[in-house]
N, C-alpha and C positions, 0 to 999 in steps of 0.2 A: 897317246895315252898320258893322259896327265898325272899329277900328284895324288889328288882324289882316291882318282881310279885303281894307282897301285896302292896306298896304303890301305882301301875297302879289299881290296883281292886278297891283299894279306893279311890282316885282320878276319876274312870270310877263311883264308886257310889253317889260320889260329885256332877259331871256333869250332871248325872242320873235326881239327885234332884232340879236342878236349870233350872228358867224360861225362860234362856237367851237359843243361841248358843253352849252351851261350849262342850255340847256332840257332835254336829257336828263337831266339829274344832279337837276334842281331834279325833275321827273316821280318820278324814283324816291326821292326825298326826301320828298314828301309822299305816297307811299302808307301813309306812319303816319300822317298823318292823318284817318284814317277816319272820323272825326266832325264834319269842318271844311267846312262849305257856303260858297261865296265869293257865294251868290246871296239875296241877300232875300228875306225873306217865308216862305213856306210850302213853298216848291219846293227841293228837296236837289241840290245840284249842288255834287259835291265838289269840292275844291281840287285833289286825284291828276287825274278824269276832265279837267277843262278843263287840264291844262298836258299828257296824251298827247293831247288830242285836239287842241291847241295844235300840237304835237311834228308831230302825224301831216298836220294840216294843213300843216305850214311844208316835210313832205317833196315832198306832194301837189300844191301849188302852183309847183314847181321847172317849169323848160324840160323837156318833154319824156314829165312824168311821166303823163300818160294812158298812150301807151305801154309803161309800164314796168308801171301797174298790170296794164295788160291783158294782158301775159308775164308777172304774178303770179299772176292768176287761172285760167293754165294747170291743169287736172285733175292733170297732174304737179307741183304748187306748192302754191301757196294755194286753187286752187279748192276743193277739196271743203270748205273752213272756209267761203268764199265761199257756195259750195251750200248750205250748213248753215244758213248767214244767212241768207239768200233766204228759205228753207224754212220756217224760223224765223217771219219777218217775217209769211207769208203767211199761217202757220196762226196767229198770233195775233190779225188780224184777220178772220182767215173763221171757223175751225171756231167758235169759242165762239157765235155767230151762228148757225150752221145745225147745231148737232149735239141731239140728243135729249133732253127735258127729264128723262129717267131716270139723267143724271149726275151725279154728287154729289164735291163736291172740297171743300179747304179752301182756302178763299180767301185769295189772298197778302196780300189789304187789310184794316191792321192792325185789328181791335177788332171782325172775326168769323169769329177763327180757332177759336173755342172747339167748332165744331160743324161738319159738313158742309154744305154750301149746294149750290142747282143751281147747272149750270154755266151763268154768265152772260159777256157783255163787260163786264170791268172798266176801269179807267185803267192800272191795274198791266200788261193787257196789252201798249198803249200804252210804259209806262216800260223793261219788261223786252226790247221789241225794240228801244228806243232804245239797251237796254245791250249786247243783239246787234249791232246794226252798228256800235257805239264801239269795241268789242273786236274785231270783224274787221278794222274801220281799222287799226287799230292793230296788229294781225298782218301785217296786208299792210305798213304803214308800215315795221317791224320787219324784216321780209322786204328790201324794196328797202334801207334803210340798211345791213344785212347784206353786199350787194351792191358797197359803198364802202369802201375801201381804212382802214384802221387802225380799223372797226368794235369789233374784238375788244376791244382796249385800251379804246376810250370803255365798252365795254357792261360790262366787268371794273371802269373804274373807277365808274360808277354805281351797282353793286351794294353798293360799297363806302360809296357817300355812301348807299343806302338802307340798309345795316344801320345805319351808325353813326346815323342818324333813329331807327331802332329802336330804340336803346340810351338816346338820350338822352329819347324821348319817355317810356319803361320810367320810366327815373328822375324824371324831371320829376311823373310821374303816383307815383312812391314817397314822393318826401322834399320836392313841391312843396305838399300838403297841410300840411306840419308846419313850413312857413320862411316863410305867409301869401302862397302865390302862386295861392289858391284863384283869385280872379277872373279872373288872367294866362291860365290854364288855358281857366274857362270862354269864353275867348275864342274859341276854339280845337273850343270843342265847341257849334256853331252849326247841326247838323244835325237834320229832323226826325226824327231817331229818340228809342227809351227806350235813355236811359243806363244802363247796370248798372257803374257803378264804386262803389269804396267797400263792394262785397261781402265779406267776408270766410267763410273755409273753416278748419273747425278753429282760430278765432283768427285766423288770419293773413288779411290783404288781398289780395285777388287782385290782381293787376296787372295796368293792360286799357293804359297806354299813354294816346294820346289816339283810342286807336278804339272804341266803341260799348260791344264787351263783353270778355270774357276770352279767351270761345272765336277771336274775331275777330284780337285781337293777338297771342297763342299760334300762333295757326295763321301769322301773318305774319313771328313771329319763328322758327317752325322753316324758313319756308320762305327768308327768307335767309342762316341759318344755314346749312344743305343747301346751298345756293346756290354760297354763297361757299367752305366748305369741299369740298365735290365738284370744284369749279374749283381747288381751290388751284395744283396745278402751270400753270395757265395764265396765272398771274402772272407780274412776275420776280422778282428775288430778295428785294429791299427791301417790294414790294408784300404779298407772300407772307406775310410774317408778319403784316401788316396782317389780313389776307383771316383767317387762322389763328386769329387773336386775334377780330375781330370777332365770325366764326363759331362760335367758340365759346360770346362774350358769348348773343349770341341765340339758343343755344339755350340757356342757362343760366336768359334770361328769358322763355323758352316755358317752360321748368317752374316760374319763380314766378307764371306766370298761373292756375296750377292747373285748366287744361281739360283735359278729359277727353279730346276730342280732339287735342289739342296733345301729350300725354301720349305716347298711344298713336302720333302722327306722331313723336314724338321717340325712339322705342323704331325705330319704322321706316326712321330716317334714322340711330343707330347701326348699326341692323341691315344698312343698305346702304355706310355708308361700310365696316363690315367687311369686307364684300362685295369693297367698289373694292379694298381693298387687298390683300385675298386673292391677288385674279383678279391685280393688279399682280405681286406676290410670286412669283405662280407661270409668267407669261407673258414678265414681261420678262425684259430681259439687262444686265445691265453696270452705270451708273449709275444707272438707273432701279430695277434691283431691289435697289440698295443701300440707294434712297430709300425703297422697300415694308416693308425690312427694318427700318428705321431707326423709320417711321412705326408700322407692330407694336409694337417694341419702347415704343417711347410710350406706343400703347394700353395694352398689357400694367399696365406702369408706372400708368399713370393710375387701370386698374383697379384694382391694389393698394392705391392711396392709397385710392381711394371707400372700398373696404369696411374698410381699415384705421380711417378716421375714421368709417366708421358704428358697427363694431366697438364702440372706444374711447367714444363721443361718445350716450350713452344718451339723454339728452331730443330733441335731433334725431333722432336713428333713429326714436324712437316718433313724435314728431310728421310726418316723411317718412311712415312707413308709416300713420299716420293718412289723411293726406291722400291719398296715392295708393288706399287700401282704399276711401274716399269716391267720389273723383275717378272711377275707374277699374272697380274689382271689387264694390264698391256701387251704379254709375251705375245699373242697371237697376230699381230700387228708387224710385228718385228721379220727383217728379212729372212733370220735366222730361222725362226721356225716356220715359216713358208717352207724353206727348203729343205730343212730338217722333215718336215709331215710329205713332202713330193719321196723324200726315198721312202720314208715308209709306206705309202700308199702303193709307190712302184712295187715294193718289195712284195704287199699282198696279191697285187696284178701277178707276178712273177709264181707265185705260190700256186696261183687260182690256173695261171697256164700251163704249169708243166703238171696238173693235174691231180695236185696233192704230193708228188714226190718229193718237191724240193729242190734246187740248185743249187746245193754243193755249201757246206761254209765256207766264208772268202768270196763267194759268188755276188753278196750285196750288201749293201750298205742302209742302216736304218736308224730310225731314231727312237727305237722302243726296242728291249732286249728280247721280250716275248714274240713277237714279232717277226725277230732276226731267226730266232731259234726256229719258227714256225716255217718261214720263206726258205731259208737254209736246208733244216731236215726232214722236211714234211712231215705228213700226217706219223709215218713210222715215229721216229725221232721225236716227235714233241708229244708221243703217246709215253715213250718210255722216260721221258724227260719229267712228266707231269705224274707219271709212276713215281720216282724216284721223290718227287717232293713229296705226296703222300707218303712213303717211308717215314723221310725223315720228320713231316708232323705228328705222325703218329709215335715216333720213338720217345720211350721214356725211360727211366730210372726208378728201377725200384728197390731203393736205399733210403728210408725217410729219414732228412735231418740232415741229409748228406749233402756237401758242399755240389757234388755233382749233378744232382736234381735241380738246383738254382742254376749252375750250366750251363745245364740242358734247355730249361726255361728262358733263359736270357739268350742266349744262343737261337733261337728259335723267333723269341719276339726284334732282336738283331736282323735276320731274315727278311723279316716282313718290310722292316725300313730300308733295307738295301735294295729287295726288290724294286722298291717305289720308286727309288733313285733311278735302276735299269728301268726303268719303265717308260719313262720319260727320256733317257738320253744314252742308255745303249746302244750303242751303232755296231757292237757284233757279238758274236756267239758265245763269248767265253764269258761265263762266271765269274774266273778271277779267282787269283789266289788265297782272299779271305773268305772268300764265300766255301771254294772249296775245303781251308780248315776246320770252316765254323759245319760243313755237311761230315767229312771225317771224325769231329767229336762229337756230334748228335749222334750217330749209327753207332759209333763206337764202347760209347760210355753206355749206352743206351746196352749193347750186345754185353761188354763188359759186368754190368748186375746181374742181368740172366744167367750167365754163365755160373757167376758166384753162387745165385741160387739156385741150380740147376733145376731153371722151368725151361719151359719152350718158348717157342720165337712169338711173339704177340701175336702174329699176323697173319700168319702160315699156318696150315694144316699138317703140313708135312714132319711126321717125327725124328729126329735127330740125333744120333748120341752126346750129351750133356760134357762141358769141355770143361771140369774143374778145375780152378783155379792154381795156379803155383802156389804150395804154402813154405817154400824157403823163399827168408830174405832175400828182397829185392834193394838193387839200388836207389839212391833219390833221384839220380838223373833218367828221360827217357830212352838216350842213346848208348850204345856200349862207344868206346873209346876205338 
C-alpha cells in the first residue's frame, strides 16, 4: 500500500465524516482514475467504486431509509433496474452450473480469451454480479438523493470537479512523462489490469489519462464532455462558462486519445448537441430562443475556423486525416477488431444456444455492451433492461424554468453518447458508475416534481397515495453527517 492509496483512504474517510458534498465531489473526481486500486494484493478495488459505494452507504444508513429504498424499488421507479439485478445475480450463479456442455463462449478471464471455451462457473461471474449490485446501489442511492432539496446544484457542481479530474489527469499522463513524474504516476496506476499507455498512433501518443487504455479514458472524456455541455443552461451564469469551457476541454481530449470509439461518440455527441439546439431554435420563444440563436451562431463560427485552419495548416490536416483513416475507416482491418467482432459474434452463438436464457454475467466476454447484456441475461433480462431505459426516456420534470428540467435533459442526451461508446467496446455487463448516477437523477428528480405536485406517475395506471413534500427546512448538503 503505497502513499497514494493511504492518503485517498483518508481523505475518502474525511469526506465520509462531513455534512456537506464533499464525498460526492471526491466520487466523481476519481472516476479518472481508472487504474487506482486502494486495496492490496491481487484484488482490484478501485478508488471511484469504494468512495459511490461509500456515498451510497452513508445515504442507506440515514433514519428511515429502508423505507425509502423500498418506495424506490417501486416497478414505477427503480424497480425494473432492481429486477435486472436480481435477475442478473441469479443467472450468474445458476445457469453456468446447469446449462449444456455444447456452449462455447469467450471467457472474460484474462489469458484464455484467445479461443472459445465451454461454458463453465468462473470468479469473473462472481466479480461481474458484485458489479451488478454496486451499480444498482448506487442508482437507487442516486435516486433518493434526487429526492432532497438543492440536489440539482450539488450534482451540476460534481460534474464539474469530475471533468476538470479529466483534464488534469489527460495532462498529467501528457507532459508527466517528460518533467520526471514517471513514478508519481505509477502510483496511481496500482490496478490488476495490462496498461496500454505509451502507445503511440501515426507518431503521436495516445492519451489514456490514468485509466487502463485509450479507449477507456476517450470514452470518459466524451461522456463528461456531453454531460456538462447538454446541461449547460442548467447552470447559472458564472458556473456556465465553467461547464462551456470544461466541456469543451474533454472532448478535445477524447480526440487526442485517438479511440476509435471515442471518435465516433464524439461525432455523435456534435451530432446531438446540433440536435439540442436545433429543436431549441425552433420550439422556444423569447430569451431562450435568442440563446439557440446565439449558440448556432457560434457553432457556425467555430466551424469556419476548423476548416479555415485545416485548410491553411498542411502537416496537421494530413496527420488528423491519418489518424482518423487509421482510427476509424481502417479500424476494420486491424487485429484488434477481428478479435474484438469473434467474441462478440461468439457471444450471439452462446445466446442463440442456450436458447434465449442466457449464460450467466461473467460468463462472456464481448465488444458491444448491448450484446453482453443480451448473451449474459437473455431474453428475460434484456426485456427488463430495455423496460427500464424506456423509464428513464420517458422521465420528466414538471417544473418549468427550473434548473432541473435542463438536467434531466442533459442527462438524458449524456446517455445516448455513452451508450455509443458501450456499443462499440463494452466487453461486459455493467453500466458503470456514471451511468448508474446519471439513471438515479433522471427517475428521481423526475419522481421528485410529481410528488411536489401531487399528480400521478406519467406512465402507470395504477393510483397511489400522493407523498407531499417536507415543507421544514432542509439542509444544503445531500447527506446527514
Amino acid at each position: 500500500m503505497n502513499i497514494a492509496t493511504l492518503l485517498t483512504l483518508a481523505v475518502m474517510g474525511v469526506c465520509f465524516l462531513r455534512r456537506d458534498n464533499a464525498l460526492l465531489y471526491l466520487a466523481f473526481v476519481l472516476l479518472s482514475f481508472g487504474s487506482f486500486s486502494v486495496v492490496p494484493g491481487g484484488t482490484t478495488v478501485l478508488a471511484a467504486s469504494l468512495a459511490f459505494l461509500m456515498l451510497a452507504g452513508k445515504v442507506f444508513v440515514r433514519p428511515g431509509a429502508f423505507d425509502e429504498v423500498m418506495y424506490a424499488a417501486r416497478l414505477r421507479d427503480m424497480g425494473l433496474l432492481v429486477a435486472f439485478m436480481v435477475l442478473a445475480v441469479i443467472w450468474a450463479l445458476i445457469v453456468p452450473r446447469v446449462s449444456g456442455h455444447d456452449i462455447f463462449v469467450y471467457p472474460m478471464a484474462v489469458g484464455i480469451t484467445s479461443f472459445p471455451a465451454r461454458l463453465q462457473p468462473t470468479s469473473a461471474n462472481i466479480n461481474q454480479s458484485v458489479y451488478q449490485v454496486i451499480s444498482c446501489g448506487v442508482a437507487v442511492a442516486f435516486y433518493l438523493m434526487a429526492r432532497r432539496p438543492n440536489f440539482t446544484e450539488s450534482f451540476l457542481r460534481a460534474a464539474l470537479w469530475g471533468a476538470g479530474a479529466v483534464i488534469i489527469t489527460g495532462l498529467a499522463d501528457m507532459f508527466g512523462p517528460h518533467m520526471g513524474l514517471t513514478k508519481v504516476l505509477a502510483l496511481f496506476r496500482t490496478a490488476s489490469y495490462t496498461f496500454l499507455n505509451g502507445v503511440e498512433v501515426m507518431g503521436v501518443t495516445r492519451v489514456v489519462g490514468l485509466m487502463p487504455e485509450a479507449s477507456s479514458y476517450g470514452a470518459l472524456c466524451v461522456s463528461f464532455g456531453g454531460l456538462l455541455l447538454f446541461c449547460r443552461h442548467a447552470y447559472d451564469h458564472r458556473l456556465k462558462r465553467w461547464a462551456l469551457g470544461l466541456g469543451t476541454a474533454c472532448l478535445v481530449f477524447g480526440a487526442l486519445s485517438t479511440s476509435s470509439a471515442a471518435m465516433v461518440s464524439l461525432v455523435v455527441a456534435i451530432a446531438v448537441m446540433c440536435a439540442d439546439i436545433g429543436s431549441r431554435l425552433i420550439l422556444e420563444r423569447g430569451a431562450d430562443k435568442r440563446t439557440a440563436l446565439n449558440e448556432t451562431l457560434v457553432l457556425i463560427g467555430l466551424t469556419f475556423l476548423i476548416v479555415l485552419a485545416l485548410t491553411v495548416l498542411d502537416k496537421p490536416r494530413e496527420l488528423i486525416f491519418r489518424i482518423v483513416d487509421s482510427a476509424v475507416f481502417k479500424k476494420g482491418e486491424s487485429s484488434s477488431y477481428i478479435e474484438r467482432s469473434a467474441w462478440t459474434r461468439q457471444a450471439w452463438q452462446a445466446f442463440l444456444a442456450s436458447g434465449g436464457v442466457g449464460v450467466g454475467v461473467g460468463s462472456v466476454r464481448t465488444s458491444n455492451f448491448f450484446i453482453n447484456i443480451i448473451a449474459s441475461t437473455g431474453v428475460f433480462g434484456t426485456v427488463l433492461f430495455a423496460l427500464f431505459l424506456l423509464r428513464v426516456a420517458f422521465a420528466r420534470v414538471l417544473a418549468p424554468q427550473s434548473p432541473s428540467v435542463e438536467l434531466v435533459r442533459g442527462a438524458k442526451l449524456a446517455l445516448i453518447v455513452i451508450f455509443t461508446g458501450l456499443f462499440f467496446v463494452g466487453t461486459v455487463p455493467d453500466y458503470g458508475l456514471m451511468v448508474a448516477s446519471l439513471f438515479g437523477a433522471i427517475v428521481g428528480l423526475s419522481r421528485a416534481s410529481r410528488e411536489q405536485l401531487r399528480l400521478p406517475p406519467e406512465s402507470l395506471p395504477i393510483e397511489t397515495p400522493a407523498v407531499t413534500a417536507d415543507p421544514s427546512p432542509q439542509p444544503t448538503a445531500l447527506l446527514p453527517g
